[in-house]
C-alpha positions, -999 to +999 in steps of 0.1 A: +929-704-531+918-700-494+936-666-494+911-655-525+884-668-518+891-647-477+898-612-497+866-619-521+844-623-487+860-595-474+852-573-506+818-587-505+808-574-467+825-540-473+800-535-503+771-544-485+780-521-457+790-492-483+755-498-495+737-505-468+751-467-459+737-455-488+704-462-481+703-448-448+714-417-462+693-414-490+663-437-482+660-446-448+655-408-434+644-404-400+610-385-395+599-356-380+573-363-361+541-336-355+520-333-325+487-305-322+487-316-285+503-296-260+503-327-236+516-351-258+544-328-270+557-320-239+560-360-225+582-368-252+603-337-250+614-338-215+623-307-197+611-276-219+624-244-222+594-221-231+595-187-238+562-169-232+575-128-234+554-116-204+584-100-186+584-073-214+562-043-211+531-045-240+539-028-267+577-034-267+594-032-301+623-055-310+639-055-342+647-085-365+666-108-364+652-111-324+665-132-302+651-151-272+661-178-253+686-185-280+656-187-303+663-163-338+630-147-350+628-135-381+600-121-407+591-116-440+566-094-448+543-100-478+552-075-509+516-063-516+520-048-481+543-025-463+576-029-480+605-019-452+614-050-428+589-056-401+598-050-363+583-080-337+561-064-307+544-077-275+506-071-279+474-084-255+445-069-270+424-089-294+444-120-286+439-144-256+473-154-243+483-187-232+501-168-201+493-132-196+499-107-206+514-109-239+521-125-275+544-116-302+539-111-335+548-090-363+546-053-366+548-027-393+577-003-388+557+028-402+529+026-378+530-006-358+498-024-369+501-061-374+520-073-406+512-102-430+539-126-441+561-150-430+575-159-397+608-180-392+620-190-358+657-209-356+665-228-328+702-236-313+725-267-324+711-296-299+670-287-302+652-321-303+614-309-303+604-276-305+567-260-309+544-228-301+506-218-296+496-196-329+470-171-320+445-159-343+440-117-335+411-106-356+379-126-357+357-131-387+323-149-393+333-188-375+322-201-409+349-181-424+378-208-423+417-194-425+447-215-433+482-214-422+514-236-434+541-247-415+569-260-422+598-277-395+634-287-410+658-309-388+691-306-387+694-333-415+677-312-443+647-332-435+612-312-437+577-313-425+545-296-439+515-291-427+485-268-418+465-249-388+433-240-398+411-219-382+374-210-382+380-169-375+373-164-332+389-137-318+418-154-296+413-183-317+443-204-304+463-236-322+492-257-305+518-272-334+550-296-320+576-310-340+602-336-327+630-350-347+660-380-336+681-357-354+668-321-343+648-294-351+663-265-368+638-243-375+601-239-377+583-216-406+550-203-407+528-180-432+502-155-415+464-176-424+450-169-453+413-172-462+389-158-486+388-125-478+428-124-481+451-127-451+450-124-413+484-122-389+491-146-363+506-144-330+529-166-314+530-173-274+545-199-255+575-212-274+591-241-261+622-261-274+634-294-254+668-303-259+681-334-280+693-368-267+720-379-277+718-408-304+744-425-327+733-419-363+721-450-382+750-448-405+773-448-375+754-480-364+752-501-397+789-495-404+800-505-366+775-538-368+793-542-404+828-537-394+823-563-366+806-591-388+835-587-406+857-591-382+839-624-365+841-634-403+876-629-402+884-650-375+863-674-385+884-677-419+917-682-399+904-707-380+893-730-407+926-723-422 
């Protein structure tokens, strides 16, 4: 009898740990967290690495995929536009730089001018945070708002939406941080888009910190499971 009722105990805390697993996997997903403050960002991501492409020449061409810092750019440019893959090029002129001289953005291949589309940036295995300044380059009426969404995934498969809006300035700058227990992969953004159709955006300053180490909370539910089973174990023998 007390050797049933010990294996029916023991069946009963392995289910509640298998589905306790569960719900950490499906329903208990860690966030990604957003920050449109360069300050705050950066005192939760420790040591940065930032990439700000001043030490290229204005006007440089690199072709996609580029790569810098271990950061994978990548673009794709809207259909209704110019068709072959864009390049990426430093530029200074009309943006304002976080450090001078230059930004990156997008670039037509047939005669350089900026593209419209899509920008995806991939960071390496072990990227906790990651963020850039977006750069508005052609200025409209300030009344004249112009939207762009980004999206972060984490290593998980999590994502994270939102949106920069910007009232048209020349220069117009925007800070966007993500952070993420399980790491950021990769960070997606769509050139602003506004009545009057479409403006490009430029990126500068691109930072990444790295990711500190953390057991998963499946990891920690099934090793506080396995030993509340075992204290319920030698609990059992001792009453037997």
């Amino acid at each position: 009898m007390k050797e049933k009722l010990f294996l029916s105990r023991k069946a009963f805390m392995l289910i509640v740990g298998i589905i306790m697993v569960y719900h950490v996997n499906n329903g208990w997903a860690l966030p990604i967290t957003s920050y449109t403050d360069f300050s705050s960002f950066s005192a939760i991501s420790g040591p940065l690495t930032i990439t700000d492409f001043d030490n290229f020449a204005t006007g440089t061409t690199f072709t996609q995929p580029a790569i810098f810092d271990n950061v994978s750019y990548s673009f794709n440019p809207m259909p209704i536009y110019h068709q072959p893959p864009a390049n990426f090029r430093t530029f200074n002129a009309p943006y304002n730089s976080i450090t001078w001289p230059n930004v990156l953005a997008a670039a037509s291949q047939l005669d350089g001018t900026l593209e419209i589309g899509t920008t995806t940036m991939s960071f390496p295995i072990g990227t906790g945070s990651a963020g850039l300044f977006s750069i508005m380059g052609r200025g409209f009426n300030s009344s004249l708002f112009a939207t762009s969404t980004i999206t972060a995934m984490d290593f998980g498969g999590n994502s994270f939406t939102t949106s920069m809006i910007f009232q048209g300035q020349v220069g117009e700058q925007r800070f966007i941080g993500f952070d993420s227990p399980l790491g950021i992969s990769s960070i997606i953004f769509t050139s602003a888009s506004h009545v009057n159709g479409f403006s490009a955006i430029a990126m500068d300053n691109v930072s990444y910190g790295h990711l500190t180490p953390i057991p998963e909370p499946s990891t920690l539910l099934l090793l506080v499971t396995g030993l509340m089973g075992l204290r319920f174990m030698g609990y059992v023998k001792i009453k037997r």
